[in-house]
C-alpha positions in Angstrom: -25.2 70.3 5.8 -25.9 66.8 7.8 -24.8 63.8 5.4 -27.7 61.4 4.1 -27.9 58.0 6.1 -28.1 55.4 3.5 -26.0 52.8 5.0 -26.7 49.9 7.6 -24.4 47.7 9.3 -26.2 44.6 10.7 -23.5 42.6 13.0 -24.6 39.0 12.8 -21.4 37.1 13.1 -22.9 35.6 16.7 -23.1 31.8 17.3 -26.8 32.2 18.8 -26.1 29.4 21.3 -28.7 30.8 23.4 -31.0 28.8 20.9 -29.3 25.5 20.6 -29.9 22.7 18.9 -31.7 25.0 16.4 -28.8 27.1 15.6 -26.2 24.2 15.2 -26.3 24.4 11.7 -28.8 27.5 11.1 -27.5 31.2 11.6 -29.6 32.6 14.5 -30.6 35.4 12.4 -32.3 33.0 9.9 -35.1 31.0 12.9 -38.3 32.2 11.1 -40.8 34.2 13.3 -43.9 33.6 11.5 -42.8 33.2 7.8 -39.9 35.3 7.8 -36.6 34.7 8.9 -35.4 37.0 12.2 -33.4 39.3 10.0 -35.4 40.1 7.0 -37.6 41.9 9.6 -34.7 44.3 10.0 -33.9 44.7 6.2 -37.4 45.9 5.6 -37.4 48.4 7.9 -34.2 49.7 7.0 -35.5 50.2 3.8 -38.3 51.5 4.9 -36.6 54.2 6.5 -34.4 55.0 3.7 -31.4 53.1 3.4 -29.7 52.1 0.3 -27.1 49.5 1.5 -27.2 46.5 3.8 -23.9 45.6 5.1 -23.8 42.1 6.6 -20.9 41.7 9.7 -21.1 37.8 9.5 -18.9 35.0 10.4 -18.3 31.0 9.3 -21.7 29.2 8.9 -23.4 32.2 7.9 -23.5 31.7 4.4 -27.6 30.7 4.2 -28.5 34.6 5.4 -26.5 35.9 2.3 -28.4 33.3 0.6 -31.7 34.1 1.2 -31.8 38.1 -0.3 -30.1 36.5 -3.3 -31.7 35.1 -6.6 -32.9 31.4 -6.6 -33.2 30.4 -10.0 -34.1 26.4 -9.1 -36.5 27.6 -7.2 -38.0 30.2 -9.0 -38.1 27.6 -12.1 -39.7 25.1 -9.8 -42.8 27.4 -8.3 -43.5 29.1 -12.1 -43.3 25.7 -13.6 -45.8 24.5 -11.2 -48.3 28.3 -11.5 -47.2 29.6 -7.8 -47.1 32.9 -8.9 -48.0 34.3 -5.4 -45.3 32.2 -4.1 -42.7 33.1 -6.9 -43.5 36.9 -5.9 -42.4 36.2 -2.6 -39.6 34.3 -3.6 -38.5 37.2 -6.2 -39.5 39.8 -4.0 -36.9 38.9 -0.9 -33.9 38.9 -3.7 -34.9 42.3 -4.7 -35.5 43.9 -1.0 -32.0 45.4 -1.2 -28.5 46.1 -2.2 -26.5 43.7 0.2 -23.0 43.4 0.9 -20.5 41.7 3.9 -17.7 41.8 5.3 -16.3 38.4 7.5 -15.7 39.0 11.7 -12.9 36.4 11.3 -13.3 36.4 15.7 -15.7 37.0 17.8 -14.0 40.2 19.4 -17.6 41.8 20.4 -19.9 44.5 19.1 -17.6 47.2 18.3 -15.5 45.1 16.6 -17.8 43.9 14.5 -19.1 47.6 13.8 -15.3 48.3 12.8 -15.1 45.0 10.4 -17.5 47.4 8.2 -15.3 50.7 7.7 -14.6 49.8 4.3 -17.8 49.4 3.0 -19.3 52.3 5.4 -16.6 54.7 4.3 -16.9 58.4 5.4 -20.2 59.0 6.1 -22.8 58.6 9.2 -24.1 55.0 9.2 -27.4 53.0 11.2 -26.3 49.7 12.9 -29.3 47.5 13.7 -28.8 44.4 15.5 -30.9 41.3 14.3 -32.2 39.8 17.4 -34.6 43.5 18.2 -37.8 43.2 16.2 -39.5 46.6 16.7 -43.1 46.5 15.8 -43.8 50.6 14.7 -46.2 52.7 12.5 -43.5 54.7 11.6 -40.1 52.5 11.5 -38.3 52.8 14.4 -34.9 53.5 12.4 -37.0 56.3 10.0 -37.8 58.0 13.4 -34.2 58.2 14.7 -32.7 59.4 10.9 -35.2 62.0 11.4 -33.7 62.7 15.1 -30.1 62.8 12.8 -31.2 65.2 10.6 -32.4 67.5 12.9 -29.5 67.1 15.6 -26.3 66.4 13.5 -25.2 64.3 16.1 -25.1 60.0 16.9 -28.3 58.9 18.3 -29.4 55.8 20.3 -32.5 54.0 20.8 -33.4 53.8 23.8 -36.7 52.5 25.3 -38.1 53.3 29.1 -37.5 50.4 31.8 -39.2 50.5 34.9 -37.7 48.3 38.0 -34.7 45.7 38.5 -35.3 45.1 35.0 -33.3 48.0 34.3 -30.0 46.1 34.9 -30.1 43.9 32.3 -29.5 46.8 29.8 -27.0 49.5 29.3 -28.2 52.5 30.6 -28.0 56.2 29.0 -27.4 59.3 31.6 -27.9 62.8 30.3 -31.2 65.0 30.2 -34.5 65.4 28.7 -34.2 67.9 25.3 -35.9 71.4 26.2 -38.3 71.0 22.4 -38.9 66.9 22.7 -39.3 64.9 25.3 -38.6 61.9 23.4 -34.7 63.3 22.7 -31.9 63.1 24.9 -28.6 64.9 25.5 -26.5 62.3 26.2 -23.8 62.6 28.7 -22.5 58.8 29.5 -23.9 55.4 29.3 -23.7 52.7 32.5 -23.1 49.1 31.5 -26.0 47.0 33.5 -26.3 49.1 36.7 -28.0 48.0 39.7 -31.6 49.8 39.7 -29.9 52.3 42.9 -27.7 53.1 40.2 -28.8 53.4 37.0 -29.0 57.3 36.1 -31.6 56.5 34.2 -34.7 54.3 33.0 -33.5 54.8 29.7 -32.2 51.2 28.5 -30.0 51.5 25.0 -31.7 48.7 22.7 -30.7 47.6 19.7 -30.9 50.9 17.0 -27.7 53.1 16.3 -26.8 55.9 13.8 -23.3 56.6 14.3 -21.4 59.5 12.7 -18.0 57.8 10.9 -15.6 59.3 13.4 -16.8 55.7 15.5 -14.1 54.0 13.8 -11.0 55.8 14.5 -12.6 55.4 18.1 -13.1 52.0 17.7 -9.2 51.1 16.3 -8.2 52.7 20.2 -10.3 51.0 21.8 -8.7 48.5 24.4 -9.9 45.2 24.8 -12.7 44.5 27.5 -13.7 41.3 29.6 -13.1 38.4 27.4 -11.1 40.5 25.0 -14.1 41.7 23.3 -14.1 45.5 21.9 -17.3 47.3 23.4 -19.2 49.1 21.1 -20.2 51.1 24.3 -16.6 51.8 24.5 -16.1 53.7 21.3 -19.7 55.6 21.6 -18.3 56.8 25.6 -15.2 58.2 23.7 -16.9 59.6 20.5 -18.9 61.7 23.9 -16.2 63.9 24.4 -15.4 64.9 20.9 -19.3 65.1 19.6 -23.1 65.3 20.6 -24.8 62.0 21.2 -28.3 61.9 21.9 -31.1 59.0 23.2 -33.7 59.0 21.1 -37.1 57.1 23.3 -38.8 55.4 19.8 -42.2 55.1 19.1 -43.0 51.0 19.0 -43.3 47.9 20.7 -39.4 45.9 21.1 -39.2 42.1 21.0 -35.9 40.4 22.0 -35.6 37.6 19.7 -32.3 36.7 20.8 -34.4 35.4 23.9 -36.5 31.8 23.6 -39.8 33.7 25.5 -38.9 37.1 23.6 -39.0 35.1 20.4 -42.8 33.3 21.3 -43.7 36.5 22.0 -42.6 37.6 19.0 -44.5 34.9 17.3 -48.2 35.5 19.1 -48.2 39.1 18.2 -46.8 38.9 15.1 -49.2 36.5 13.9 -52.2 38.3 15.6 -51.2 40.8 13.3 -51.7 38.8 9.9 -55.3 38.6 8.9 -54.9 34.8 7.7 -53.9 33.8 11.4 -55.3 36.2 13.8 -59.3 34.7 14.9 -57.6 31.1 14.7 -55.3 32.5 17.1 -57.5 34.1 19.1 -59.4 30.8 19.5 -56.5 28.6 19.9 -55.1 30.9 22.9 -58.9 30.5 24.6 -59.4 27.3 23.9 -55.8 26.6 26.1 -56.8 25.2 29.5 -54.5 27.7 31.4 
């Protein structure tokens, strides 16, 4: 019988330079899109789709995300002195979200390396890994739909999402064939690390959703050093290949890189378009711009 996924393992141990000054002092994962800080929207929908434990992969100066899904007892004394009791349910409600627990990436020695920092805490069982900076915007969670793929498969499965064009090559790219029952499912048979569009196998770009049977790590502690010494998560999922299925999973939603400056404004118009307290002043705002 196929183990329950209850874990996830959210690497965030990254410097987010790509958003300096901001992140000097702030932990990339923390920038608020809207009112919610870039990883919460991850949390939720891990719990949404099921999960029981958030493992956090994190690094020096990371401290405020742990923070924030904990208990602020000033704060909570300051907004129920002062009758915010919307505001104090928010405030409650983020601490009580989810179990959480981390683990320090003492270098930065890359994805897989950070995957393998959780072992401990993941233990022998299959495991979702959701990276921080890819807001999915879905009906059904993106990470619900691919646990779903899991328990009908057995096997690792990867989100991927279809790319069109040149754009293509600034993804890794799964190769391997449509499933005969769902066209949305994927046998995988190898991945290509930012082809050229003549070369991709694919338009099937690997974004930021895994669920990765435990067998990962023993992959991952053979895994030889890459360019700039980094351990390649891509590595250790080409290796686990040739002892187990792995399948692409094509998810149902809408992707926003957040890790990018435009992906994160984006992130912000549609996100807020979606909120009924902000979407007509939107809406006017955006046609009231002289573009």
């Amino acid at each position: 019988m196929t183990q329950r996924v209850r874990k996830a393992v959210f690497p965030a141990a990254g410097q987010g330079t790509r958003f300096l000054p901001a992140t000097k002092v702030i932990p990339k994962e923390m920038l608020a899109l809207v009112d919610k800080p870039i990883i919460q929207y991850g949390v939720e929908e891990a719990i949404a789709s099921g999960i029981e434990d958030i493992i956090f992969v994190t690094g020096r100066g990371k401290v405020a995300m742990e923070d924030h899904f904990d208990l602020s007892p000033e704060l909570d004394a300051l907004l129920e002195k002062r009758g915010k009791k919307e505001l104090l349910a928010v405030s409650r409600g983020v601490a009580s979200l989810a179990k959480i627990s981390s683990v320090r990436q003492p270098e930065p020695l890359g994805l897989g390396h950070a995957v393998l920092c959780a072992k401990d805490l993941v233990g022998d069982e299959p495991f979702a890994v959701i990276l921080p900076d890819d807001v999915i915007d879905a009906q059904t969670p993106c990470l619900k739909q691919m646990i779903d793929v899991f328990n009908e498969k057995g096997g690792s499965v990867l989100a991927t999402m279809t790319i069109d064009g040149p754009a293509i090559s600034a993804y890794g790219v799964l190769a391997g064939s449509r499933d005969a029952h769902n066209e949305r499912i994927y046998n995988c048979s190898g991945m290509v690390e930012k082809p050229k569009l003549e070369d991709a196998p694919s338009n099937q770009a690997i974004i930021g959703r895994y669920i990765l049977t435990p067998a990962i790590f023993g992959l991952l502690e053979k895994t030889q050093p890459g360019a700039g010494g980094e351990i390649q998560l891509t590595d250790g999922i080409k290796a686990l290949l040739r002892e187990e299925k792995v399948y692409g999973y094509t998810f149902e939603g809408k992707r926003f890189d957040a890790g990018d400056k435009f992906g994160m404004l984006q992130a912000t118009v549609e996100f807020a378009l979606k909120r009924p307290e902000f979407a007509e002043k939107i809406r006017e705002y955006l046609k009231g711009l002289a573009l």
